[in-house]
C-alpha positions in Angstrom: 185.3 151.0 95.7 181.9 151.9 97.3 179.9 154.8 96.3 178.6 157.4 98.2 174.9 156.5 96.8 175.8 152.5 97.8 177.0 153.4 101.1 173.5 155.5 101.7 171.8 153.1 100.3 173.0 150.0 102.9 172.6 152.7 105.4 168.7 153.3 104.0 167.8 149.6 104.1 169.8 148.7 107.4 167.1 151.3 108.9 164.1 150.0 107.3 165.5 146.2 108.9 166.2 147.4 111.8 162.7 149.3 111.9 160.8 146.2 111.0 162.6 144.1 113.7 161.5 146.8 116.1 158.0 147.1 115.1 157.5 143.1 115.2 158.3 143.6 119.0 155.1 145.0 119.1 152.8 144.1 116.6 152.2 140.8 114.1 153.8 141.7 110.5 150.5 141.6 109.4 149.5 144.2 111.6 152.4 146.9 110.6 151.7 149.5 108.0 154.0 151.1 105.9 153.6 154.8 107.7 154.6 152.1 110.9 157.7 151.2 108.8 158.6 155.0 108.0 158.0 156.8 111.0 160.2 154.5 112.7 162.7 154.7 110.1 162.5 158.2 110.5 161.9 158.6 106.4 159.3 159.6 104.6 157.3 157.3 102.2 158.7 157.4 99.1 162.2 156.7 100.2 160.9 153.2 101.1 158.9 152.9 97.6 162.3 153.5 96.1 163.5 150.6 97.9 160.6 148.5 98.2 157.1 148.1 96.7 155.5 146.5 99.8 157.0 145.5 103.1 157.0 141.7 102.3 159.5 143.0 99.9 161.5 144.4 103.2 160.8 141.9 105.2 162.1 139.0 102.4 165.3 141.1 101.8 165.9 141.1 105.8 165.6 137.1 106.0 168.1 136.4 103.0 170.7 139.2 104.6 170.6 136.9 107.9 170.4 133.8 106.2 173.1 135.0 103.4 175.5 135.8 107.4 174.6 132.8 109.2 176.0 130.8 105.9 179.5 133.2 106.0 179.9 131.9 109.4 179.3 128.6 108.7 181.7 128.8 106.2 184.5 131.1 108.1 186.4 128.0 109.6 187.0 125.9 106.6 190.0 125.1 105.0 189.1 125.0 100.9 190.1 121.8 99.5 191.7 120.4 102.7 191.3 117.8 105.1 189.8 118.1 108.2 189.5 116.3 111.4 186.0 116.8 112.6 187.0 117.7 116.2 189.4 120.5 114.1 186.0 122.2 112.9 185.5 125.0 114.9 181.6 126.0 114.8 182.2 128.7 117.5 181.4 131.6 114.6 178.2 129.9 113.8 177.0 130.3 117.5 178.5 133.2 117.1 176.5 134.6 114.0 173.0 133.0 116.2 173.8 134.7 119.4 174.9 138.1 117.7 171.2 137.9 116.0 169.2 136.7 119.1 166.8 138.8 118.6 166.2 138.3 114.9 166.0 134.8 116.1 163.4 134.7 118.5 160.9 137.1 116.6 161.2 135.2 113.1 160.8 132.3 114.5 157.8 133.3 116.8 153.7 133.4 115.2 154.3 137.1 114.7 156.2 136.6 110.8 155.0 134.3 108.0 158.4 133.3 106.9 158.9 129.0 108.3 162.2 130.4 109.3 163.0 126.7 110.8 162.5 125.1 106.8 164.6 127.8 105.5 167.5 127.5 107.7 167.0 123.7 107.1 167.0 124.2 103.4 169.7 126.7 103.0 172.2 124.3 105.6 171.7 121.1 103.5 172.2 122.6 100.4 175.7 124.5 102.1 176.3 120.8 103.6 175.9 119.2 100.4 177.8 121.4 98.2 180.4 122.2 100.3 181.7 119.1 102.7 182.5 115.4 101.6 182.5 113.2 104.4 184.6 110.0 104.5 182.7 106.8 104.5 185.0 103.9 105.4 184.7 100.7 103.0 182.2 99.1 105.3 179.6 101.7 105.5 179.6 102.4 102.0 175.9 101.3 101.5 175.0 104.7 103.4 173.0 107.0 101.5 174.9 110.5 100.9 172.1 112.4 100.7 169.9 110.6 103.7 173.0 111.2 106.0 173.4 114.5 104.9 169.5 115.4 105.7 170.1 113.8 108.9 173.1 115.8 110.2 171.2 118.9 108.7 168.5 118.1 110.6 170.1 117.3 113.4 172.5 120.9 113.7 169.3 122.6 112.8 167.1 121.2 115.6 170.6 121.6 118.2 170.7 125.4 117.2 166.5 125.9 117.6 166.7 124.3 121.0 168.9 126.6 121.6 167.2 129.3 120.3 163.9 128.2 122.3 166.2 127.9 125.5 167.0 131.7 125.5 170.8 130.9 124.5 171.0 129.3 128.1 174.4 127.7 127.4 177.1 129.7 126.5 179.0 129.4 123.1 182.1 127.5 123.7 179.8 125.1 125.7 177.4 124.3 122.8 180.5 123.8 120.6 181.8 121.4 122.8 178.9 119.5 123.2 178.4 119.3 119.5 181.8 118.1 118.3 180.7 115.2 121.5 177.6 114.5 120.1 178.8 114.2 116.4 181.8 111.8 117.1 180.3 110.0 120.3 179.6 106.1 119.0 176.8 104.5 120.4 175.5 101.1 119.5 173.7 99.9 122.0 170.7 101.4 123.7 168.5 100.8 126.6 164.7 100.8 126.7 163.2 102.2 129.6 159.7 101.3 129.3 
């Protein structure tokens, strides 16, 4: 059971987040001081020195907290130790968890923050795609590399969700999870150049 101190303290550093994400509206993270960070917290100093000892310490703890949610979604529709059809793999609370942090998004991802948002999320997928699903190879593809094909359907999810992202969320969810499970199970051998 949660403490009164644990609760206050979530509540503390969900205003310093939600603070910093305000101010990078505004300003470049380089450009934000730590009075910035307080006044529009509304606390005074040393409450964030008792959290933090400088804001890349803040702003660090605000990227794994995302990155920590957007993995729970990704997660949410597995089955543990069951077999799953890929068109049974709903990834509707993934768009969910993107859509819900738009804003986050779009600023972390922008020149304002120093964080290569796009290699984290990259990392942190392959690692959740590697550990976590096996994908069947049938007996005639089994000269494919595991870990290539894993980097590519990383890579590929990743660079789906950022054109997204860079779109403005144009398409609505249940849209870009339909055209995902299309993408991922459409067959194409032959291709046309048009040059």
């Amino acid at each position: 059971m949660q403490t009164i101190n644990d609760k206050r303290m979530k509540r503390t550093k969900l205003m310093f987040h939600q603070a910093l994400l305000s101010l990078l509206q505004e300003k470049t993270f380089e450009e934000i001081s730590i009075s910035d960070l307080v006044r529009k917290a509304e606390v005074n100093r040393g409450t964030f020195y008792y959290h933090y000892e400088q804001k890349e310490d803040l702003l660090e703890e605000m990227v794994n907290t995302v990155i920590n949610n957007m993995v729970i979604a990704f997660r949410k529709p597995f089955k543990p130790y069951q077999k799953m059809d890929i068109n049974e793999i709903s990834i509707i609370p993934l768009f969910e968890h993107f859509l819900e942090n738009r804003v986050f998004y779009k600023t972390m991802l922008s020149n304002r923050v120093p964080v290569h948002l796009d290699e984290r999320l990259l990392q942190t997928m392959e690692k959740n795609y590697f550990h976590n699903l096996e994908f069947f190879f049938p007996p005639h593809e089994k000269d494919v590399n595991k870990e290539l094909f894993y980097s590519y359907k990383v890579h590929g999810l990743i660079g789906f969700i950022l054109n997204w992202i860079k779109n403005d969320f144009q398409y609505p969810i249940t849209y870009m999870a339909e055209q995902l499970v299309n993408i991922v199970t459409i067959n194409s051998q032959t291709v046309y150049i048009k040059c």
